[in-house]
C-alpha positions in Angstrom: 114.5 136.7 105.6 112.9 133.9 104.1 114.2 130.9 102.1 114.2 132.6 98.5 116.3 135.4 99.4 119.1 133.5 100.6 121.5 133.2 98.0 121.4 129.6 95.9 123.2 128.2 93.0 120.3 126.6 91.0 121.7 123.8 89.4 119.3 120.8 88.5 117.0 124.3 87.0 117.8 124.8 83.7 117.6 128.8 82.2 114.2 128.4 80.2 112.0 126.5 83.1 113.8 130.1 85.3 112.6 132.4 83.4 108.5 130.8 83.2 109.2 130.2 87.3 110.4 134.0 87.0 107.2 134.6 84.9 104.8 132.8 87.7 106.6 135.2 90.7 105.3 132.9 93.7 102.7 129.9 94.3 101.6 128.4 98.0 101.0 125.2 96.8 103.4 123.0 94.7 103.1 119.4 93.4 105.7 118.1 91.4 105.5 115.3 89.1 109.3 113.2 88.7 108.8 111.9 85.0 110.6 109.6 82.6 109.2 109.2 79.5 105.8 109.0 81.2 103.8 110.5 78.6 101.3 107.9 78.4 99.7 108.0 82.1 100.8 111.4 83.1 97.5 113.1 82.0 95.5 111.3 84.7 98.0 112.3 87.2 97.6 116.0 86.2 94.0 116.1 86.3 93.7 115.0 89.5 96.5 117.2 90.8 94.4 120.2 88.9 91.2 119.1 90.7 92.7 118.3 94.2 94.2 121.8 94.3 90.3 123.3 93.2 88.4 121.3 95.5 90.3 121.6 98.7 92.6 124.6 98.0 90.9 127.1 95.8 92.0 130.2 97.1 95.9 129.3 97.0 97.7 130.0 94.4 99.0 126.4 92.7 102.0 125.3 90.2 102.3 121.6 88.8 105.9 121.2 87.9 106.8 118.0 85.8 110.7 117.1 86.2 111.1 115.0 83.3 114.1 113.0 82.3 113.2 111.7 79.3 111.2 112.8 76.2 110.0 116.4 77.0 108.6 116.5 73.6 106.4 113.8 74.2 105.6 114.9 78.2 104.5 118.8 76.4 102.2 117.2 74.0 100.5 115.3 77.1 99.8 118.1 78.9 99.0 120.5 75.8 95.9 118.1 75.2 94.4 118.6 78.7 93.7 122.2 77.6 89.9 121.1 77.4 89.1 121.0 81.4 85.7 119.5 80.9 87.0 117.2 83.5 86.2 120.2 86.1 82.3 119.6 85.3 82.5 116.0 84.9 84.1 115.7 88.7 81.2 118.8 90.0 84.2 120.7 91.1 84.0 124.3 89.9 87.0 125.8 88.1 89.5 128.0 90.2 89.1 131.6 89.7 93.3 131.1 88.9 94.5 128.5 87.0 96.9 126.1 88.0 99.7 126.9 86.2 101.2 123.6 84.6 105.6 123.6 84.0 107.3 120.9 82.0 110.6 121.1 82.2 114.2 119.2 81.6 115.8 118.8 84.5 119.8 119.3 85.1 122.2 117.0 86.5 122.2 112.6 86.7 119.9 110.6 85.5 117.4 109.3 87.6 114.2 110.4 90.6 116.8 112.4 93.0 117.8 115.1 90.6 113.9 115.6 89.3 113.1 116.0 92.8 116.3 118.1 93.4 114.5 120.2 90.6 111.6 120.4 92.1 112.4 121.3 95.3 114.4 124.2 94.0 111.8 125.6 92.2 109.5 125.4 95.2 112.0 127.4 96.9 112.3 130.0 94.0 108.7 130.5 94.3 108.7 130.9 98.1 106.1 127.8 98.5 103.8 127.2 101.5 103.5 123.1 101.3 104.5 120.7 98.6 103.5 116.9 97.3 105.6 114.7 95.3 103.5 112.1 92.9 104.3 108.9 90.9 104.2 109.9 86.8 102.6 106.4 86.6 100.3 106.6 89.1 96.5 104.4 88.0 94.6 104.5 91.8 95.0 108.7 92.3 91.9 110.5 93.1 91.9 114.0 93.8 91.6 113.3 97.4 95.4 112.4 97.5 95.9 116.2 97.1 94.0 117.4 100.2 95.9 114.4 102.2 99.0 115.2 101.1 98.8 119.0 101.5 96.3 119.5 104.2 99.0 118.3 107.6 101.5 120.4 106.1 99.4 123.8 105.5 96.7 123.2 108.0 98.7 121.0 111.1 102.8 122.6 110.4 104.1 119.3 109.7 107.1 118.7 108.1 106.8 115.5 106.0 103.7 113.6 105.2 104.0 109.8 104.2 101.6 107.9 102.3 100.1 104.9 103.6 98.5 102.4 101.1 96.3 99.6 101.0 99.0 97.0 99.7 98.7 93.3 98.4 100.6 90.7 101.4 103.4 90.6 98.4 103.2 93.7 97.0 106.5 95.9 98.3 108.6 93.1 99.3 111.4 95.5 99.9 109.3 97.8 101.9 108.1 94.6 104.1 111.4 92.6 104.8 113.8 95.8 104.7 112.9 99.5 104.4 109.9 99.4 107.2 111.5 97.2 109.7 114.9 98.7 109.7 113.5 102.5 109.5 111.2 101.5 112.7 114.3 99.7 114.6 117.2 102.1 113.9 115.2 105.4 114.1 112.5 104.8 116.3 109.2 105.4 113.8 107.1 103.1 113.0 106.7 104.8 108.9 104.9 101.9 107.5 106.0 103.3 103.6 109.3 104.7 103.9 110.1 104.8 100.2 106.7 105.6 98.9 106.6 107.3 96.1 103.7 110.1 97.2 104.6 112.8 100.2 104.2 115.7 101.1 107.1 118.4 102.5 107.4 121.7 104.1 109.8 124.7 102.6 111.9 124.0 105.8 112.2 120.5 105.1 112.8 120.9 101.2 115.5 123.9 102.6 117.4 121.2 104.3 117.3 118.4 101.8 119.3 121.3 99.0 121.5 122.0 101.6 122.9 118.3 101.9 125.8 116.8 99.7 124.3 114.0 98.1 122.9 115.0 94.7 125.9 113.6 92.4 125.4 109.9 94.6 122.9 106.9 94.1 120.5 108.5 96.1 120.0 110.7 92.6 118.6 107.9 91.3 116.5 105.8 93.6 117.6 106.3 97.1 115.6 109.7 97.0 112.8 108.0 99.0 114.1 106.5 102.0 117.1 109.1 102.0 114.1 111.9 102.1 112.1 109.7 105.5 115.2 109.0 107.2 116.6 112.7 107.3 113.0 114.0 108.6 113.4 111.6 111.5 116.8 111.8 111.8 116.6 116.0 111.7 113.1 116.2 114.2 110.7 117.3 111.5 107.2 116.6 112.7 105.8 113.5 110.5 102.9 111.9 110.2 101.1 109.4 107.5 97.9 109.7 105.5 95.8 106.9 104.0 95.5 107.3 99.7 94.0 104.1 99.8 95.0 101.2 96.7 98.1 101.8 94.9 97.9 100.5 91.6 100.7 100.7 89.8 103.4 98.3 87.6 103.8 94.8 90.2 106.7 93.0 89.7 107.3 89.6 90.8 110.8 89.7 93.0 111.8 86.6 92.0 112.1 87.1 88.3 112.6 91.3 88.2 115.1 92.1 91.0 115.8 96.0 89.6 118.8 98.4 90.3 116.2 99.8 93.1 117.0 96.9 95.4 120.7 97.6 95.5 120.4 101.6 95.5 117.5 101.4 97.8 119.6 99.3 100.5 122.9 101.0 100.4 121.3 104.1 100.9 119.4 102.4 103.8 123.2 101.0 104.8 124.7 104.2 103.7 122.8 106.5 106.1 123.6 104.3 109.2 126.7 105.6 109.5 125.6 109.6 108.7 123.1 109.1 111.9 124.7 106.4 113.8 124.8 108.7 117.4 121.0 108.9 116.4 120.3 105.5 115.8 122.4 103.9 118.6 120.5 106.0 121.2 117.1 105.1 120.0 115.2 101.6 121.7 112.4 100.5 120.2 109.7 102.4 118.2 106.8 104.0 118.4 103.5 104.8 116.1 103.8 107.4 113.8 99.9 109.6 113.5 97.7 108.4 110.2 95.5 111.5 109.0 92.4 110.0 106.7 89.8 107.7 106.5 91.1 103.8 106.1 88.4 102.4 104.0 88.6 98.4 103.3 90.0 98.9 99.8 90.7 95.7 97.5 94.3 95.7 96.3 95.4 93.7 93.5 96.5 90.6 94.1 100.4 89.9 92.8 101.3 86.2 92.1 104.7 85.0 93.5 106.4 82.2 92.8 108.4 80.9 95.9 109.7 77.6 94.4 111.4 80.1 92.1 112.6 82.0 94.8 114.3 79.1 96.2 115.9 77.8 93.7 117.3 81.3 92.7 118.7 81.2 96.7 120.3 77.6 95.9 121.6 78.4 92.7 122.8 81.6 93.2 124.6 81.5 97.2 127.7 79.3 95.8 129.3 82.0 94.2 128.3 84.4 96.6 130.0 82.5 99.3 133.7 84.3 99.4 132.0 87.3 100.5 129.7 85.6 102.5 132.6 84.3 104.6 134.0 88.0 105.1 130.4 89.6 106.3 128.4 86.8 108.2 129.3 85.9 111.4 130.4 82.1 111.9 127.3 81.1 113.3 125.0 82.8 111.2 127.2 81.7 108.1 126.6 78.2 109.1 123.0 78.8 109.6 122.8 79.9 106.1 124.6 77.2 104.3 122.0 74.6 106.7 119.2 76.4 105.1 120.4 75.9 101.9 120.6 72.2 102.4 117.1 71.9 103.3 114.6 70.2 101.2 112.2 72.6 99.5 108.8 71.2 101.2 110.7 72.1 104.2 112.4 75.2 103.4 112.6 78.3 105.8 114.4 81.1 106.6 114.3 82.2 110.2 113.3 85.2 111.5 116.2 85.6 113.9 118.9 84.2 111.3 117.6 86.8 108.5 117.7 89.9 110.9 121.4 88.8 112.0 122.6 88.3 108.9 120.8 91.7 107.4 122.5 93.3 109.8 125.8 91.6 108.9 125.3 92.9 106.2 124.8 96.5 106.8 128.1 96.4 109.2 130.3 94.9 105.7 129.0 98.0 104.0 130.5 100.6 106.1 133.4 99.0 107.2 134.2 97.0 104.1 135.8 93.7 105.5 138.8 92.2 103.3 138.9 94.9 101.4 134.9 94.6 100.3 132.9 97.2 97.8 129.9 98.3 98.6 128.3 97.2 95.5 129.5 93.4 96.5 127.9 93.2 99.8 124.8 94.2 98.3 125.0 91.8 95.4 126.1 88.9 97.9 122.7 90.4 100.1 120.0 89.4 97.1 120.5 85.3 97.8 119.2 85.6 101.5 116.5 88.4 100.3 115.4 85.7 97.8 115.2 83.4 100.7 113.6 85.5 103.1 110.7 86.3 100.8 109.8 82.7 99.6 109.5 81.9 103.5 107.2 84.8 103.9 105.0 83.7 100.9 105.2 80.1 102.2 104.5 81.6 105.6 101.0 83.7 104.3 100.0 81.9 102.0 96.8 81.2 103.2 96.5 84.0 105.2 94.4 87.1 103.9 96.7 91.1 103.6 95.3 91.9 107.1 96.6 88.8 109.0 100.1 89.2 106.6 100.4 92.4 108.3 100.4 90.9 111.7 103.1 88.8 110.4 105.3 91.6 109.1 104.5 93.8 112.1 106.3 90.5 114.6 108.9 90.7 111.9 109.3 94.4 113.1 108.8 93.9 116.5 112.0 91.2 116.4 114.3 93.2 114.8 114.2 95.9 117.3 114.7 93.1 120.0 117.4 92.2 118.3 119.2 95.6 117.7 121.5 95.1 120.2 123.3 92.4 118.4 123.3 95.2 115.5 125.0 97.9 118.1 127.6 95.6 119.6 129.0 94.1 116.6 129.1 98.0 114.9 130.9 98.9 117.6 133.4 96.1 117.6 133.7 96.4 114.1 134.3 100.5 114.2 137.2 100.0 116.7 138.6 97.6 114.7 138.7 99.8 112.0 140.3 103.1 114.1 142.9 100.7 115.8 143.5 98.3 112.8 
């Protein structure tokens, strides 16, 4: 029996985008498109979808499906006016003898990128797909090479998930470089250099087991989708593997002075999911590479500007009135490390290595177990101080250091947190008992 005649209550589907998905019967190939409001830089994102799926998969049958949350008006229009495909000739890629069917449709359910990719992925399993990519709506740097690197280890090599791996600015994906790839390589034992990338590619199994979790109606429905997505592949066994796309251009943002919702959805989820897989992730020592499929040319990101005297002060300004909760999640000595820091002179300013990692994970202990009676959403907010500190010493730390040599740093960075994992698994486990016998 296979995956779309199981019974399933479609729910992020709405009845019109049934009935065309009804209309199409069955594709191979998916690639859906999570939109909001994207009208404007969609198009590019299509076309290259369109002439990815005709130059390395022409004899597959292929669907776009755009899960947009916004303005569907406005997302129709964009894709109405690619009806001239002159781009086919332009690119010298001939024209499929079937067209890839294009879907726009209003997705069901919370706002945000987990229920469009919710939608996606039940559509993909309505239509009995072979292999699957997700791509940024926003996207400036795709080429229709992304397609074939995407697709190609799931159809061609039976891998499960396929992670993109970019040629990144040194302060580009702060969050990714102090957090998400450190953490995922030291609690899960992969060393997934973008675990919340925004590109992948998935198998029908692995899309089968994502619908079949509870999680839909959480945060991870808005931008937890990501790293929820890397860690369950892991955590579940699905083969994985990473593939080189190259420069990824898209909206920078310096972390000092736009600090989105992302940060705090992105880390409880991180937080979140340590208790779902802690007999996985208290087993696992060390970490080990993960296989890259694609050719790593020396591409020139763009360089991002931050400011790290503006980082500071934000940590100086802004770890007074964290400091109640600061007191309930720190341990003493790293509490008193932190309010040392603090004191220090800017031209002298640092955070250590050892002091962040201890405290991060702190932190990730106060957000399970909720100390004093804690929220969730107050540990995080009490987190953004030291984040703010950790990433001015970084910038202070490479700032005259060129992307490849920042990557050294950030790969010691790595390497020290999983020597330090065992403070992380002893205090969790002093902590849980406290909790069962308190």
């Amino acid at each position: 029996m296979s995956s779309r005649d199981i019974p399933y209550n479609f729910t992020a589907i709405n009845e019109e985008a049934l009935e065309k998905l009804k209309e199409t019967g069955h594709a191979d190939i998916i690639i859906g498109i999570p939109s909001y409001n994207n009208a404007k830089s969609i198009g590019r994102v299509i076309k290259a979808a369109e002439l990815g799926l005709a130059k390395y998969f022409p004899s597959l049958k292929g669907l776009i499906i755009i899960s947009e949350g916004g303005n569907i008006e406005e997302t129709q229009r964009a894709v109405n006016a690619l009806t001239d495909k002159h781009y086919f000739e332009n690119a010298f890629i001939p024209r499929p003898e079937n067209e890839t069917g294009i879907l726009v449709a209003k997705y069901l359910g919370p706002s945000g990128k987990g229920t469009a990719v919710k939608a996606i992925l039940e559509a993909g399993k309505f239509l009995g797909f072979r292999a699957g990519c997700m791509l940024d709506a926003d996207l400036r740097s795709i080429s229709p090479e992304w397609i074939e690197m995407l697709i190609a280890p799931v159809a061609l090599k039976n891998f499960g998930f396929v992670t993109p791996y970019y040629s990144r600015h040194k302060y580009d994906g702060t969050i990714t470089n102090m957090i998400a790839y450190p953490m995922t390589c030291a609690l899960y034992g992969r060393r997934v250099r973008q675990p919340i990338g925004g590109d992948f590619g998935f198998s029908p199994e692995l899309a089968e087991s994502l619908l079949a979790k509870d999680v839909w109606e959480s945060d991870i429905a808005r931008f937890g989708i990501d790293i929820w997505m890397t860690t369950t592949a892991i955590c579940e066994n699905f083969r994985i593997c990473q593939s080189f796309l190259g420069a990824k251009l898209h909206d920078d943002k310096d972390p000092g002075k736009d600090l989105s919702p992302m940060f705090r959805q992105v880390v409880g989820t991180i937080f979140s999911l340590m208790e779902s897989y802690e007999g996985k992730w208290l087993q696992v020592k060390g970490s080990r590479p993960t296989a890259i499929f694609g050719f790593e040319s020396e591409a020139a990101p763009k360089p991002i500007e931050v400011d790290p005297e503006n980082l500071i002060n934000k940590f100086k300004d802004s770890l007074p009135l964290c400091m109640t909760v600061l007191k309930e999640v720190l341990s003493p000595e790293n509490l008193q490390k932190v309010e040392e820091i603090a004191g220090m002179d800017h031209a002298l300013f640092e955070l250590p290595e050892e002091i962040w990692i201890k405290s991060l994970f702190d932190f990730a202990i106060a957000y399970t177990k909720s100390p004093g009676g804690l929220g969730p959403d107050d540990v995080i907010e009490a987190l953004v101080p030291l984040y703010y500190a950790k990433v001015a010493s970084f910038v202070r730390k490479t700032i005259n250091l060129d992307s490849h040599q920042a990557e050294e740093i950030i790969n010691q960075q790595r390497y020290i947190f999983e020597k330090l994992k065992p403070y992380l698994a002893e205090r969790w486990g002093l902590d849980h008992k406290r909790g069962v016998t308190g």
